[in-house]
N, C-alpha and C positions, 0 to 999 in steps of 0.2 A: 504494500500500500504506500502511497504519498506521503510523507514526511511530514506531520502537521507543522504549520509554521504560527503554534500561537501554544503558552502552557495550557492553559483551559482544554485546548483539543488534545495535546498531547497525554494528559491526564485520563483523558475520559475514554482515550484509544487502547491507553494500558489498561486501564480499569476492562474494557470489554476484550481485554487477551490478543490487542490487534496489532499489537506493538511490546515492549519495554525496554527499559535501559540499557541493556548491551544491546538489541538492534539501532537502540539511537547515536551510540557510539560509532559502531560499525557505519553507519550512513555515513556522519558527520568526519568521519575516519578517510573518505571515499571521499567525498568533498573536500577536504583539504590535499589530501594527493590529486586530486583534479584540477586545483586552483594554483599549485606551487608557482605556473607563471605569475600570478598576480604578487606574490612573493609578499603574504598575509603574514606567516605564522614565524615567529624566531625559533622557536621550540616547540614540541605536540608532544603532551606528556602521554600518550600511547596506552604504555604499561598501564601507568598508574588510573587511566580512564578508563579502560576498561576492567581492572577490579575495582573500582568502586561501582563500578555498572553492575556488576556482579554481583558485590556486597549488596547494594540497596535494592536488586530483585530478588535477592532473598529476602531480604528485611521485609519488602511488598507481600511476597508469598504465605511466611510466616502470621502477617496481621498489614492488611489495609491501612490498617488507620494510623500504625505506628510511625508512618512514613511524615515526614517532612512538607512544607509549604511547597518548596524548591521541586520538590519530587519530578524526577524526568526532565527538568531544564541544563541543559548542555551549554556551559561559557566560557567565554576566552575572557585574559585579562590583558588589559594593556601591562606594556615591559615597564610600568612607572610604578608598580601595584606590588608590595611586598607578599610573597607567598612562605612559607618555610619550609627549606628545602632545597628551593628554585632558586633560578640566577632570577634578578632583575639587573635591568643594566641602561634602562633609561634610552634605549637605541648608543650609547654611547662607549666609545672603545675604552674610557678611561673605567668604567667598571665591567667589561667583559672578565667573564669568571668568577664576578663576585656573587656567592648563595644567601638570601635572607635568613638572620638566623629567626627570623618570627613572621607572622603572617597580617595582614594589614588588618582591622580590628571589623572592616566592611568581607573582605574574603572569609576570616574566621565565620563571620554571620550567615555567611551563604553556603559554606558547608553545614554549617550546625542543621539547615534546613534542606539538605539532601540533596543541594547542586550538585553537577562534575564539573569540572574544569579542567577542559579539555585542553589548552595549551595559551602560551603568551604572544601576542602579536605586536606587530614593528608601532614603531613613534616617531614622530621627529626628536632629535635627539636632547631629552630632559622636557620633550614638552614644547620646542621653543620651533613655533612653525608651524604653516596653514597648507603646506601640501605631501607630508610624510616625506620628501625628498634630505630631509636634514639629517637620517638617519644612518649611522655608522655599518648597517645591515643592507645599503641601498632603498629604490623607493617600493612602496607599495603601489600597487596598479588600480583602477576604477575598475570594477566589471563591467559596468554600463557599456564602458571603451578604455583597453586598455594602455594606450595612447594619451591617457587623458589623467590627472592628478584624484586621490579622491576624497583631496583638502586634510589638514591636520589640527591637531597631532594625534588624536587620534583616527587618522584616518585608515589602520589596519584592523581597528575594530568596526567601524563603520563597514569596511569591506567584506571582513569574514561574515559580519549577518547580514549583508545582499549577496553574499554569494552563496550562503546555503551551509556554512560549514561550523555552526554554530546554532544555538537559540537565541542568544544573545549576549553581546558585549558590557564589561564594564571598562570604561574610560575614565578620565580626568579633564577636566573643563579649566582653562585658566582664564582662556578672553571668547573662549567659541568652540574651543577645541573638539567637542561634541557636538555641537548642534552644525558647525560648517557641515564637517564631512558629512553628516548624516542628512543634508539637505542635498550633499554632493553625488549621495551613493544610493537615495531614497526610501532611504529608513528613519523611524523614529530617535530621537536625538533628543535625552532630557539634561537638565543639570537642576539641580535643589538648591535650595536657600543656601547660602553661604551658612555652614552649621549645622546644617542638617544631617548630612552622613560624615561620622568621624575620618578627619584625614591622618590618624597614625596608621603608618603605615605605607602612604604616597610618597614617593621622593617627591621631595618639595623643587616648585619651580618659584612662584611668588605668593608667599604664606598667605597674605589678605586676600588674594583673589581666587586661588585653587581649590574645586570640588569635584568629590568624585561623580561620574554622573552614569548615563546608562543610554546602552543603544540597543534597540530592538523590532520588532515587528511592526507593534501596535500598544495602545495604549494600556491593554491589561497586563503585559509581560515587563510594563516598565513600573505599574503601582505596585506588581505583586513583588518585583526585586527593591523599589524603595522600600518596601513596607519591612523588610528584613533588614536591610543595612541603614536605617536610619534609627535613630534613637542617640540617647546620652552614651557618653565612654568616659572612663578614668582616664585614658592616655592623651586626650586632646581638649584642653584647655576651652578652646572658643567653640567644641562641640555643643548643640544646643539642650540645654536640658527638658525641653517642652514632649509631652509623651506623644508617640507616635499614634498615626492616625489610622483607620483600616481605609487606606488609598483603593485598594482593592474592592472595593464595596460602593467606589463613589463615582454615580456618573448622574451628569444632567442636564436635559435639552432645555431648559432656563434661558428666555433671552438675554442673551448679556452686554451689557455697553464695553465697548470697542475702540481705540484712540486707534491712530495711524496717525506718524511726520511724515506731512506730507514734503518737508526737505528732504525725506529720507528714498522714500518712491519716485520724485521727482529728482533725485540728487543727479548731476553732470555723468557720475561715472556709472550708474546704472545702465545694463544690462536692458535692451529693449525688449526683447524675448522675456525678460524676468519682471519687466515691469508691465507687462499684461496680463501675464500670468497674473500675478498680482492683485492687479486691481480686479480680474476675473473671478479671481478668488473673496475678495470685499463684496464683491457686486452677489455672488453665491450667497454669505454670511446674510447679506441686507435680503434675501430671497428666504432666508430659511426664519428670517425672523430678528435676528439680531442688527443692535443697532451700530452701526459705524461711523465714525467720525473722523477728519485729520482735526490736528492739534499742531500748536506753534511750541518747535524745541528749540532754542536757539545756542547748542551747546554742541549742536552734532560735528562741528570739525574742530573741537575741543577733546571731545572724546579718546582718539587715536593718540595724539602727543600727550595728553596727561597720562592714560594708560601705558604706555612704552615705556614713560619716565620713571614710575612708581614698580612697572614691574620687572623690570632690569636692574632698578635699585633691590629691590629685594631676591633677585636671582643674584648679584652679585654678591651681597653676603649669603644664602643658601647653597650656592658653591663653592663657597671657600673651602668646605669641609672637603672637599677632592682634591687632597694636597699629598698623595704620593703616598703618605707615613702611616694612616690607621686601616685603609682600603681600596682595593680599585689597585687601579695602574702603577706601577714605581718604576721609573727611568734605571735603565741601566749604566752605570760606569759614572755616578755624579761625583762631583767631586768635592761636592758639600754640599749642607741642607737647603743652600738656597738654590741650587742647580738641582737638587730634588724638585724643590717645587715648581721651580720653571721649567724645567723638561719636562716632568711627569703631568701637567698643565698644558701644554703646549702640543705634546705628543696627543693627551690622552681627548680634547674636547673639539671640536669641530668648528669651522669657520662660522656656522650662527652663533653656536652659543659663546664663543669667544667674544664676537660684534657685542651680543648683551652682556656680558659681564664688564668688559670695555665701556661702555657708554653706562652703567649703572653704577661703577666707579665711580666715574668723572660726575655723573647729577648728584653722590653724595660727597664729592669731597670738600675740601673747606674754599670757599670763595664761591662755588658754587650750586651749594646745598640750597640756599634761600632763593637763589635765582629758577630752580627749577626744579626739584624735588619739593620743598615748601606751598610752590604754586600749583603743583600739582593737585598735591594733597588739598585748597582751595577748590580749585576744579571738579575734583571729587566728590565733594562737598554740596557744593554746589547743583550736579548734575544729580546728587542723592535727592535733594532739597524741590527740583522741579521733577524728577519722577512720580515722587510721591505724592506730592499735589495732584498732580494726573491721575494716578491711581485710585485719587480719592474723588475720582469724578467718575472712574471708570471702572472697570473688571479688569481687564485687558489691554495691554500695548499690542498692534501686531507690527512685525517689519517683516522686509524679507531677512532671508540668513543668510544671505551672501549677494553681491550685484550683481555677480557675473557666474554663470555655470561653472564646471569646473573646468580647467585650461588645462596646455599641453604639458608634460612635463617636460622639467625644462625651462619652458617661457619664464619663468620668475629667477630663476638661480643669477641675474646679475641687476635683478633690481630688487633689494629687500623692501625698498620703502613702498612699491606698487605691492608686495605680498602682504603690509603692514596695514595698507590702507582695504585691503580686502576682509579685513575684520571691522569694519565700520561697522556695524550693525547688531556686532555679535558681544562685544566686549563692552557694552554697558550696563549686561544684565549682571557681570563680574564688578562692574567697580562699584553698584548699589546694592549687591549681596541680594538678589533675587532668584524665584526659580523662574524657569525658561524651557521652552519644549520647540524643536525645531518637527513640520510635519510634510511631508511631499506631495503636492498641490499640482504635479504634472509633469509631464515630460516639452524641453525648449522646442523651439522649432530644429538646433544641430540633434535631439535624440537623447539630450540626457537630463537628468532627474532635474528639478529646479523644489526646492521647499521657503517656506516661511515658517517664522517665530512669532511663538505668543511669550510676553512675559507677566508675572502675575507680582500681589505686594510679597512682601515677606511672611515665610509660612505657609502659603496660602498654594500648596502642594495640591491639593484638594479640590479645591475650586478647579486651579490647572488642568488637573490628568481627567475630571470628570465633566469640564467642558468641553475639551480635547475628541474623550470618547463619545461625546454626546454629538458631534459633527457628523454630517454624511457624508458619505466618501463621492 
């Protein structure tokens, strides 16, 4: 039989003896040998997926009910994601080889509830980049076209679940990192409240903006994996202590009021294939009953430079700790500790993340911290201070998730600042600590996916995933 591509069916397939866990391995097994061109997976932990496949169809057999939420969901993790055991290595050479001695406090949750985890897939490397090409493993490929980027940094998660090799992806969102790709590759694309899933356990890219988030099918397979990794943790401080919701329970075709910037669909560098889309998409929402509005933001090319600023600043102190002597990479033949850390630096990080630790230096050092890390953080500020105004008029921001499809690989590798300004859209739902759901709205007129974002206030996970699922496709 067909592969269900949603937990709910996959459940109810096992439950009538039509399917279980080791056939879902074995598919998923087949799928990854099938896709090695698209060059998805760093590592397929094989072995070990298939006894746990094993283990939890006994478990099933023995007693139904003993089984877990998770039961039968098959996931990849991104390489940013501590497993114990496993290497993580961020896509980057300077930790090739190194094994988490612990498991990130969100994977611990998803085994507790009978996921497998079926292997780790590529990144830009630390995170840092919107087409997977930054990564020390090479790029990962679009399925749609593999020709074509399938945006980042996680865009090898976004790709393993359009390509079938998987149920679904867990990622890390800094400025879009999930909702691009997964507009790119046309799959759902969530990220949660800043706090809402504990981040011990993430290699840290920029501590204030990073959260874990989730790519999937559809909107039940991403309530039902928030519903498990979200909650309070001892290991992370700004984790939220507000008790978890049954996400999973919550869906509602409730009119809802709607903003749209219209600087944003109207902006110079948009995408015209994406801006019909678009507004086709608005014109559908005002048909099924909901109301829609544009809204004046006047912060939208403030966005991109106060973001770079603030989170380069804090990638260059979160990388200082890959200095050759506790982990990761050490230079051969130095000749003192400071040639340790400049070889073992130089050798081990790659020309993006170099560029940001570079320029996140220089906005914090002394003469010009206030000129540009200070103002930022205003910025920030500020762009918090008119969302939420908004929000309190509204339900919903929508934008799109990206202006432009996805492009060839390649095209961006000698201009950072064009792949920088292609997060316009995506990195403000990170600098006001909001949740955000990227959803695919069609295919452009070149053939490939095109999606838009909703984003909601803080918290407000809920309202999101079950307005979301309350749309008609």
């Amino acid at each position: 039989m067909p592969i269900p591509t949603s937990l709910p069916a996959i459940k109810s397939a096992i439950s009538e003896g039509k399917t279980n866990c080791t056939s879902l391995v074995e598919h998923y097994l087949e799928r990854i040998e099938a896709t090695r061109h698209l060059n998805i997976y760093i590592e397929v932990f094989t072995d070990e997926a298939r006894q746990r496949a094993k283990e939890l169809d006994e478990k099933f057999a023995q007693n139904p009910a003993s089984v877990g939420k998770l039961f039968g969901a098959v996931i990849s993790l991104k390489d940013v994601i501590c497993y114990a055991g496993h290497e993580v290595t961020a896509g980057s050479k300077i930790l090739k080889g190194f094994k988490s001695l612990f498991s990130a406090t969100a994977v611990e949750r998803l085994l507790a509830e009978d996921a497998i985890i079926i292997g780790r897939v590529n990144c830009d490397e630390f995170a840092m980049g919107s087409t997977n090409e930054t990564s020390c493993y090479g790029p990962t490929r679009n399925a749609a076209d593999p020709t074509k980027v399938p945006g980042g940094s996680s865009g090898a998660s976004a790709v393993s679940v359009q390509a079938g090799t998987c149920l679904a992806s867990i990622g890390s969102d800094t400025g879009g990192s999930v909702r691009q790709p997964a507009a790119f590759c046309g799959v759902v694309g969530f990220k949660p409240t800043y706090g809402r899933i504990s981040r011990h356990g993430l290699l840290a890219y920029a501590s204030s903006f990073d959260q874990i988030g989730i790519l999937a099918n559809n909107m039940a397979d991403v309530a039902a994996l928030l519903e498990v990794m979200a909650g309070p943790d001892e290991f992370d401080a700004t984790c939220s202590e507000r008790p978890v919701e049954s996400f999973s329970q919550t869906q509602t075709s409730k009119p809802a009021k709607i903003a749209y910037f219209d600087s944003a669909i109207n902006h110079p560098g948009m995408d015209a294939g994406v801006k019909k889309l678009t507004f086709d998409f608005i014109e559908k929402l005002r048909d099924e009953g909901h109301t829609v509005e544009p809204v004046g933001f006047d912060y939208l090319d403030f966005i991109i430079p106060a973001y770079y600023v603030l989170t380069t600043a804090e990638a260059s102190s979160n990388l200082s700790r890959y200095d050759g002597i506790r982990f990761g990479q050490r230079t051969e033949g130095a000749k003192d500790i400071h040639e340790v850390y400049k070889k073992s630096r130089t050798e081990g990080f790659g020309t993006e993340v170099k560029r940001r630790i570079m320029l996140g230096t220089f906005v914090l050092s002394s003469g010009y911290y206030d000129a540009y890390y200070a103002k930022a953080q205003r910025v920030r500020r500020l762009i918090l201070e008119r969302t939420e105004e908004i929000l309190q008029k509204f339900n919903f921001i929508l934008m799109p998730a990206s202006p432009t499809p996805a492009w060839n690989i390649g095209e961006m590798a000698d201009d950072p600042v064009a792949m920088y300004l292609a997060d316009i859209f995506t990195v403000q739902a990170n600098m006001v600590g909001m949740p955000a759901i990227a959803l695919p709205i069609g295919q452009h007129p070149c053939g490939l996916p095109v999606g838009v974002q909703f984003m909601a206030g803080k918290f407000q996970e809920a309202e999101l995933l079950g307005f979301a699922a309350g749309l008609k496709s």
